[in-house]
DSSP file (Angstrom, degrees, kcal/mol; ACC not computed):
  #  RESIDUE AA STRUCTURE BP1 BP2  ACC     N-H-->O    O-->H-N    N-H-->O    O-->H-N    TCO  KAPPA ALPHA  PHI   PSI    X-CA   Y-CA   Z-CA
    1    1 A X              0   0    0      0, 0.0    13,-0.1     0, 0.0     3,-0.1   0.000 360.0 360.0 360.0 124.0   -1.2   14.7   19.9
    2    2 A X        +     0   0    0      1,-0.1     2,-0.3     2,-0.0    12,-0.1   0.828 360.0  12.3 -84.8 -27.0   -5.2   15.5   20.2
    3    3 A X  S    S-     0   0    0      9,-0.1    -1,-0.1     7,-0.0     3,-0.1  -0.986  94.7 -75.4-119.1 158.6   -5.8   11.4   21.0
    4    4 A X        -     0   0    0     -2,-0.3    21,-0.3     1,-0.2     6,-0.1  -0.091  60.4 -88.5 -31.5 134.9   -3.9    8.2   21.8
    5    5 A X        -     0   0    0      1,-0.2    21,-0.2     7,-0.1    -1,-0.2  -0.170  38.5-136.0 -47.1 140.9   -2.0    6.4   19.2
    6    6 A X  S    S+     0   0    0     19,-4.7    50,-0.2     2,-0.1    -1,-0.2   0.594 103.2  45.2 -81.1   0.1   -5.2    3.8   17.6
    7    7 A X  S    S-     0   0    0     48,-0.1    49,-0.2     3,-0.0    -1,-0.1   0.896 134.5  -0.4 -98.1 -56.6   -2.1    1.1   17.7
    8    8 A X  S    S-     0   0    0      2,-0.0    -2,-0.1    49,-0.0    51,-0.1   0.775  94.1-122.8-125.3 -26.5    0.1    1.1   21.1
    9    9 A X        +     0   0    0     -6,-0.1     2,-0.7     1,-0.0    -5,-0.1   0.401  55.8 146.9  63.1  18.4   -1.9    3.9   22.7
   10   10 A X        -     0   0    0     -6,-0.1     2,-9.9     1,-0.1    -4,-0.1  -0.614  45.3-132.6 -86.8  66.3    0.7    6.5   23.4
   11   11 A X        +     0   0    0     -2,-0.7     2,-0.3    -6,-0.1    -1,-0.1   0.440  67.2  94.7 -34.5  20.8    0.1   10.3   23.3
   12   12 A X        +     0   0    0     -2,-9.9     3,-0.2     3,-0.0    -7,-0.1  -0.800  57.1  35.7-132.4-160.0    2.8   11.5   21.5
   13   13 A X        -     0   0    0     -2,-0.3    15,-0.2     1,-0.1     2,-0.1   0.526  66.3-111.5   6.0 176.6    3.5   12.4   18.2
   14   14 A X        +     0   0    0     13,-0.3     2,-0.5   -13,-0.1    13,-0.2  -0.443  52.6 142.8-150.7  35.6    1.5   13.7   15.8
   15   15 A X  E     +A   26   0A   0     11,-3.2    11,-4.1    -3,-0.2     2,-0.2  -0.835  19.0 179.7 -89.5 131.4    0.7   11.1   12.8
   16   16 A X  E     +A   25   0A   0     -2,-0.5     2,-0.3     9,-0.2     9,-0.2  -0.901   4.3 167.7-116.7 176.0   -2.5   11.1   11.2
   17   17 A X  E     -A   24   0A   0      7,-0.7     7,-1.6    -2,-0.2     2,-0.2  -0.939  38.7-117.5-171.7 127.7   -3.8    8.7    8.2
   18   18 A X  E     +A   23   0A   0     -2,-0.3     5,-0.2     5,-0.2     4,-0.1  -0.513  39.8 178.8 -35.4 132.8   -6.9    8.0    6.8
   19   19 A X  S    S-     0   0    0      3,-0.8     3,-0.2    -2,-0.2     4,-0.0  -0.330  72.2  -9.8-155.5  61.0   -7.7    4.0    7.4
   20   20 A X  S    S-     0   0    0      1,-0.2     3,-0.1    30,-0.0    31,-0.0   0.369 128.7 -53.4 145.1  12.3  -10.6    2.6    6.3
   21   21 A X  S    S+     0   0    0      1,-0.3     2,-0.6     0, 0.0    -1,-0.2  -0.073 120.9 115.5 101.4 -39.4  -12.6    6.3    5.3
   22   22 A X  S    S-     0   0    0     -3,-0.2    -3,-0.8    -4,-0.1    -1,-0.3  -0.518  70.1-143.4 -55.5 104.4  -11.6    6.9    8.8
   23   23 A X  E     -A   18   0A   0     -2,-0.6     2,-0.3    -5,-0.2    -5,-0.2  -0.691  33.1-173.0 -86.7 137.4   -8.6    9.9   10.1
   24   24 A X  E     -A   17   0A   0     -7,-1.6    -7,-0.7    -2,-0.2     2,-0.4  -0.916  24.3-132.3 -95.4 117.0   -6.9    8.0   12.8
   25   25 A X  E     +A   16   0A   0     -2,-0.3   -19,-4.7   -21,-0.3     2,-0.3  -0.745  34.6 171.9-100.7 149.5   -4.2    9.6   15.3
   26   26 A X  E     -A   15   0A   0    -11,-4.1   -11,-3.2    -2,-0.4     3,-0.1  -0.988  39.6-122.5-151.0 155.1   -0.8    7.2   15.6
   27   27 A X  S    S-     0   0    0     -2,-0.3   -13,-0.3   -13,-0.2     2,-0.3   0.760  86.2  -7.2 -45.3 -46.0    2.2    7.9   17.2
   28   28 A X  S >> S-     0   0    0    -15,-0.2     4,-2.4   -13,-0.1     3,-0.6  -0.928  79.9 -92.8-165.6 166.6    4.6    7.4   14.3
   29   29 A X  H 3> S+     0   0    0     -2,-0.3     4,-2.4     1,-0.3    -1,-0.1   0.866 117.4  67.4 -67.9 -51.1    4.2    6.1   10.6
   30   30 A X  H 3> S+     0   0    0      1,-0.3     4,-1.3     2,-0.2    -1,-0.3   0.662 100.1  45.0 -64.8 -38.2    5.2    2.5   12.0
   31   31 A X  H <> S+     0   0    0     -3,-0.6     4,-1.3     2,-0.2     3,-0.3   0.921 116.0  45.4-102.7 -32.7    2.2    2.0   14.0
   32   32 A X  H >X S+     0   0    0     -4,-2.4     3,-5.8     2,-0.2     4,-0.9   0.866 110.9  55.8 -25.7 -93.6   -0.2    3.2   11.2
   33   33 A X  H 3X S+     0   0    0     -4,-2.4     4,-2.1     1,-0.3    -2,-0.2   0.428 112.8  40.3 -16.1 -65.0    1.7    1.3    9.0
   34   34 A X  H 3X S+     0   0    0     -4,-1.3     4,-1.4     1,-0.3    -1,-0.3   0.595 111.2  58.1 -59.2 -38.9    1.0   -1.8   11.2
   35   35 A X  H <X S+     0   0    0     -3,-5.8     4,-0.9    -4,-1.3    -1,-0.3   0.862 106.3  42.4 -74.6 -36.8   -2.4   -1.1   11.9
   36   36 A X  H  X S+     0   0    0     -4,-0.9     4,-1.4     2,-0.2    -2,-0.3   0.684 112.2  60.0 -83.2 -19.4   -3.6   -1.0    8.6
   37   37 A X  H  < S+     0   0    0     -4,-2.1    -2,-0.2    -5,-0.3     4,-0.2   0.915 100.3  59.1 -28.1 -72.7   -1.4   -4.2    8.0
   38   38 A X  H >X S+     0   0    0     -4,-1.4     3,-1.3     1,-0.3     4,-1.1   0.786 104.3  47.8 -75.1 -39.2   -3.3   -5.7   10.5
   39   39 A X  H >X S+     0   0    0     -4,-0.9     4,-1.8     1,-0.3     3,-0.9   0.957 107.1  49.5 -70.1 -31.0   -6.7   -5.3    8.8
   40   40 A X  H 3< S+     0   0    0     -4,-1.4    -1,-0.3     1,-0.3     4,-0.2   0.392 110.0  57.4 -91.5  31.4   -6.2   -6.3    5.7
   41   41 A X  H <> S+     0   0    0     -3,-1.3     4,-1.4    -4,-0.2    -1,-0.3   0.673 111.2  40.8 -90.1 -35.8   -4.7   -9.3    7.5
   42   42 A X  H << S+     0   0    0     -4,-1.1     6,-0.3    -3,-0.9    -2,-0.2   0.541 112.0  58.5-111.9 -23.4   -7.9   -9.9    9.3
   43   43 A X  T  X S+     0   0    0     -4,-1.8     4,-1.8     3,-0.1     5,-0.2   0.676 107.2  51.0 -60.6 -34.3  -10.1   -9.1    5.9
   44   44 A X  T  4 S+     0   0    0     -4,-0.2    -2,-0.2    -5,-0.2    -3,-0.1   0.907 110.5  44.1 -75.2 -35.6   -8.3  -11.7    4.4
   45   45 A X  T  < S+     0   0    0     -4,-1.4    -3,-0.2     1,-0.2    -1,-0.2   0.637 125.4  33.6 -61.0 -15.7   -8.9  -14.4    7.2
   46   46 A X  T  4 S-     0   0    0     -4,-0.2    -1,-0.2     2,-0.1    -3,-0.1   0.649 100.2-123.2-127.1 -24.5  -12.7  -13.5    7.5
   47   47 A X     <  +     0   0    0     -4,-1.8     2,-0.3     1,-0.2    -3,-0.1   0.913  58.6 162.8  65.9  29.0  -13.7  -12.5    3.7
   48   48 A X        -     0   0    0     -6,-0.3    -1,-0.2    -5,-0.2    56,-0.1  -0.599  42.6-144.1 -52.7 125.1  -14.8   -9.1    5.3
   49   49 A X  S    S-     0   0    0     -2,-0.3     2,-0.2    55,-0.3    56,-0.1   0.833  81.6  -6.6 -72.1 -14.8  -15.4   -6.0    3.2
   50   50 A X        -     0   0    0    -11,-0.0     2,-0.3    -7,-0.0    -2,-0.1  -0.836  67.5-110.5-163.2-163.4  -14.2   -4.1    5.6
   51   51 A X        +     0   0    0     -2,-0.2    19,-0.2     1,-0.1     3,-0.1  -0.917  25.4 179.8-127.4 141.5  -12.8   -3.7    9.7
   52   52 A X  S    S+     0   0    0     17,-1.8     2,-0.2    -2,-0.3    18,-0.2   0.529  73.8  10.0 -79.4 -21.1  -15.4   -1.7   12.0
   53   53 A X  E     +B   69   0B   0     16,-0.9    16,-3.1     2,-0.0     2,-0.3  -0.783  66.1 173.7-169.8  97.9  -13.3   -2.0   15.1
   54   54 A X  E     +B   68   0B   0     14,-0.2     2,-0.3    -2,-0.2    14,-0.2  -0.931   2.3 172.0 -94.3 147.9   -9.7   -3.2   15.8
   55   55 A X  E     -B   67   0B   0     12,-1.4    12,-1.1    -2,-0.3     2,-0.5  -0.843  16.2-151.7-173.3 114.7   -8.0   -3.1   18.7
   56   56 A X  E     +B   66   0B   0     -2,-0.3    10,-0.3    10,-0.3     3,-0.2  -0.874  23.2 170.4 -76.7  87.6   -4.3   -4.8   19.6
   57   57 A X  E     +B   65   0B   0      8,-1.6     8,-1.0    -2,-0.5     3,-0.1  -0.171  48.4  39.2-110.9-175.9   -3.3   -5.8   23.1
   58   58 A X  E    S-     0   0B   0      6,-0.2    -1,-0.1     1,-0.1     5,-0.1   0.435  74.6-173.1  43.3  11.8   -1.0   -7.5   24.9
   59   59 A X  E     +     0   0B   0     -3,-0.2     2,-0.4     1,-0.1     5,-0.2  -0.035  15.8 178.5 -36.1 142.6    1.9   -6.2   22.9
   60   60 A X  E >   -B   63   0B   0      3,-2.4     3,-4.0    -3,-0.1     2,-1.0  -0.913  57.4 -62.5-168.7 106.6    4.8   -7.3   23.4
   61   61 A X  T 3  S-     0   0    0     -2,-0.4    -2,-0.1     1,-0.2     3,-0.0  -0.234 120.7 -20.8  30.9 -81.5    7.8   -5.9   21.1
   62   62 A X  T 3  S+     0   0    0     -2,-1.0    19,-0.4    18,-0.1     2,-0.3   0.166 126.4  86.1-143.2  33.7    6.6   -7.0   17.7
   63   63 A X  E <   +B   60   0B   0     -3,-4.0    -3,-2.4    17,-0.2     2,-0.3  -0.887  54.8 148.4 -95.2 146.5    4.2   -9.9   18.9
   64   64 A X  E     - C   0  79B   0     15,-2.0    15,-2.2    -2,-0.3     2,-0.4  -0.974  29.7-143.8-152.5 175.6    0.5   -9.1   19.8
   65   65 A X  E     +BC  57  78B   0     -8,-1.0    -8,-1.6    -2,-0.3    13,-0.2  -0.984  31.3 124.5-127.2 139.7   -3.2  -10.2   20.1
   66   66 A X  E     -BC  56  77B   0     11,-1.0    11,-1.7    -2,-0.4   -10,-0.3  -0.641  36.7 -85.8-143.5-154.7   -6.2   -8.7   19.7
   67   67 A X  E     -BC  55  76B   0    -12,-1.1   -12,-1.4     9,-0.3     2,-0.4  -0.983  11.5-151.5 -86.1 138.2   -9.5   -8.5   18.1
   68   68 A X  E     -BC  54  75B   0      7,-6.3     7,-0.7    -2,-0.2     2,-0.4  -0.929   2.6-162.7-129.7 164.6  -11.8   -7.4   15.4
   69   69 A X  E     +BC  53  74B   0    -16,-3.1   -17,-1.8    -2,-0.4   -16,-0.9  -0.905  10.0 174.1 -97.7 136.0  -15.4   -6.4   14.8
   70   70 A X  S    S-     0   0    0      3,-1.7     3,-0.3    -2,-0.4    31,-0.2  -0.871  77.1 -52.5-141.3 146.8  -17.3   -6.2   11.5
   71   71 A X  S    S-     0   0    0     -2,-0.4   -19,-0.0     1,-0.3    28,-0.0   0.154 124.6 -21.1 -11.3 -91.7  -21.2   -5.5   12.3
   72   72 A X  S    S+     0   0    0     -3,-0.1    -1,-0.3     2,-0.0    26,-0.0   0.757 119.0 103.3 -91.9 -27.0  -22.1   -8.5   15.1
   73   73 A X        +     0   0    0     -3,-0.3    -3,-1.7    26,-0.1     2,-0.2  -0.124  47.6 175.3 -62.5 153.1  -19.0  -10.8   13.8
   74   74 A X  E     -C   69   0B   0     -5,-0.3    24,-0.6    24,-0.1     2,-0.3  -0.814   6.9-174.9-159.9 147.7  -15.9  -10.6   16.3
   75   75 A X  E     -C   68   0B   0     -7,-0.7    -7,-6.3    -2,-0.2     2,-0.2  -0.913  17.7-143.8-167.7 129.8  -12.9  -12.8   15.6
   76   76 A X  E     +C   67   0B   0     -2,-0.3    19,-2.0    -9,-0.3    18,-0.4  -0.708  30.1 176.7-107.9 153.2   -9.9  -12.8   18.3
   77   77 A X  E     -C   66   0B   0    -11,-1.7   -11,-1.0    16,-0.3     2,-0.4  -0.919  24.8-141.8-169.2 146.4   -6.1  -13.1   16.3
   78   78 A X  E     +CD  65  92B   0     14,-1.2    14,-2.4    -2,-0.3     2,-0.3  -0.985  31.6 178.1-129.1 150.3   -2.2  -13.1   17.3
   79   79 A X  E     -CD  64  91B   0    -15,-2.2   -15,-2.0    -2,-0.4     2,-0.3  -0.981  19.6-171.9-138.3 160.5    0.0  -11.3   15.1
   80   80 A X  E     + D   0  90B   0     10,-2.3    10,-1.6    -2,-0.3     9,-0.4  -0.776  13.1 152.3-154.5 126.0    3.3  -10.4   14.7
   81   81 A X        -     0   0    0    -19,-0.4     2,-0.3    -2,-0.3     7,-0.2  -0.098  46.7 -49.9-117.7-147.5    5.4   -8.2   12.3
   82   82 A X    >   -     0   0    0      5,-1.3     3,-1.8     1,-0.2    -1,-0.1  -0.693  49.5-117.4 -91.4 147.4    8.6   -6.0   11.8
   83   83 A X  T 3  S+     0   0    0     -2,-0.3    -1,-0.2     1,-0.3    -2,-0.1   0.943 114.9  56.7 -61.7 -62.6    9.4   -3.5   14.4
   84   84 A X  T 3  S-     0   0    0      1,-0.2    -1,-0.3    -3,-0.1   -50,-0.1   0.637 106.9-127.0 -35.5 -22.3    8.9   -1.1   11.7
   85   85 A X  S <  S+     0   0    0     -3,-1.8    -1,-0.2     2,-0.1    -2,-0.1   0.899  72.2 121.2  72.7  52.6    5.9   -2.1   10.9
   86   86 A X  S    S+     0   0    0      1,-0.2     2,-0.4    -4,-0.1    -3,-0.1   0.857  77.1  36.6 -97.9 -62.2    6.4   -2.7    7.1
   87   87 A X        -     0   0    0    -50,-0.0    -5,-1.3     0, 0.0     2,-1.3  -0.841  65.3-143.8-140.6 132.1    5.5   -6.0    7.2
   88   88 A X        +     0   0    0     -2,-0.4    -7,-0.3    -7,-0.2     3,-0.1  -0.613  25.8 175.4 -78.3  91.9    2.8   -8.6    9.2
   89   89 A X        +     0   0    0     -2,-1.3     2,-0.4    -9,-0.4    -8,-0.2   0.858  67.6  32.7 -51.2 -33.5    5.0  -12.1    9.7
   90   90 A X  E     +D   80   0B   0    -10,-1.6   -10,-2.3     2,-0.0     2,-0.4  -0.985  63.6 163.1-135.5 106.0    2.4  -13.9   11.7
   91   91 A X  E     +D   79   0B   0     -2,-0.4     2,-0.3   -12,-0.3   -12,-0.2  -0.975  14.6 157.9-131.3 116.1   -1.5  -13.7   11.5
   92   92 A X  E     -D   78   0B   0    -14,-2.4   -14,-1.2    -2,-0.4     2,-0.6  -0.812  34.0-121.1-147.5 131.1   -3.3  -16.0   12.8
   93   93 A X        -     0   0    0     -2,-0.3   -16,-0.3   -16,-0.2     3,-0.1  -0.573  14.3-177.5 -78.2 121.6   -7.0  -16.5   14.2
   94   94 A X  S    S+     0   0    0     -2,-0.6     2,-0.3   -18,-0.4   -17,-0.2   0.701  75.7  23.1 -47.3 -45.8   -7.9  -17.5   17.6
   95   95 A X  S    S-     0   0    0    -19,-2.0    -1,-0.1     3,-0.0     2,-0.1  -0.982  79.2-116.5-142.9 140.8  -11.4  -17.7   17.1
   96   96 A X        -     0   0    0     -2,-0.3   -20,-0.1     1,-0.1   -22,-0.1  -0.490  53.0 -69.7 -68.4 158.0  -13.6  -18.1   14.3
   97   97 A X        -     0   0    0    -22,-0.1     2,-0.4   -24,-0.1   -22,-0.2   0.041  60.5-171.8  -2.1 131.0  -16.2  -15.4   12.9
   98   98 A X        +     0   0    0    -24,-0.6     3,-0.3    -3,-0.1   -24,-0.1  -0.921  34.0  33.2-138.1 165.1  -18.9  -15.2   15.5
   99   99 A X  S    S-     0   0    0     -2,-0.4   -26,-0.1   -26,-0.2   -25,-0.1  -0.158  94.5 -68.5  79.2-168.1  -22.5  -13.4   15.6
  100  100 A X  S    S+     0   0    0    -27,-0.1    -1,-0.2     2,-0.0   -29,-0.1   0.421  86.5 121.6 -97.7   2.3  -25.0  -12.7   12.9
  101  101 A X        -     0   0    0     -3,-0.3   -27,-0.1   -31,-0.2   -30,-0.0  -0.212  68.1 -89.6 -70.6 141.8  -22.9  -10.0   10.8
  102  102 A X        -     0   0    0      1,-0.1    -1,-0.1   -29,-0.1   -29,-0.1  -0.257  22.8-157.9 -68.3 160.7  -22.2  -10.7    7.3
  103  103 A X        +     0   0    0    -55,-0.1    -1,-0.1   -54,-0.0   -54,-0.1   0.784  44.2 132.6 -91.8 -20.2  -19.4  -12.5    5.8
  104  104 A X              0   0    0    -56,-0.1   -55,-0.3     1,-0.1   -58,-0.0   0.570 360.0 360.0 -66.1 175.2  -19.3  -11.2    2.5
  105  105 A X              0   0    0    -57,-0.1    -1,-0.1   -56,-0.1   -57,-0.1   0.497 360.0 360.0-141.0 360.0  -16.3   -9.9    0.5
């Protein structure tokens, strides 16, 4: 693997995926899957056009929290899906839209 999975951070396997206009390295199909899950999760909450920066902590089997960025805007989130990472059960935002970035969608 030439970088860290962008979901759980693990340095093996050998998926890559386009996401956003972006090539991405992930581990396996499941945390792509999951990742890209996870934006338009967080596009729907915020009326964003797009994600600049996500990033997924505190995992913790197929609960987690993180954050995202869209220009100055940052909005903190828990989520939780299927271990496969097919499907996001639980999205919810911590924190509302912050900074000057636009909202528009």
């Amino acid at each position: 693997m030439s970088a860290p999975c962008a979901l759980c951070g693990a340095t093996w396997g050998e998926h890559r995926r386009v996401v956003q206009g972006e090539t991405l390295d992930f581990c396996c199909g499941s945390c792509g899957d999951f990742y890209e899950l996870a934006i338009v999760e967080v596009r729907r909450a915020t009326g964003w056009p797009r994600v600049d920066r996500l990033f997924i902590e505190e995992v913790d089997g197929v609960d987690g929290s993180g954050w995202a960025r869209f220009g100055e805007s940052r909005v903190e989130f828990d989520v939780s899906g299927l271990p496969d990472g097919s499907k996001v059960t639980r999205f919810a935002l911590r924190s509302p839209p912050s900074g000057a970035g636009p909202r528009g969608g």
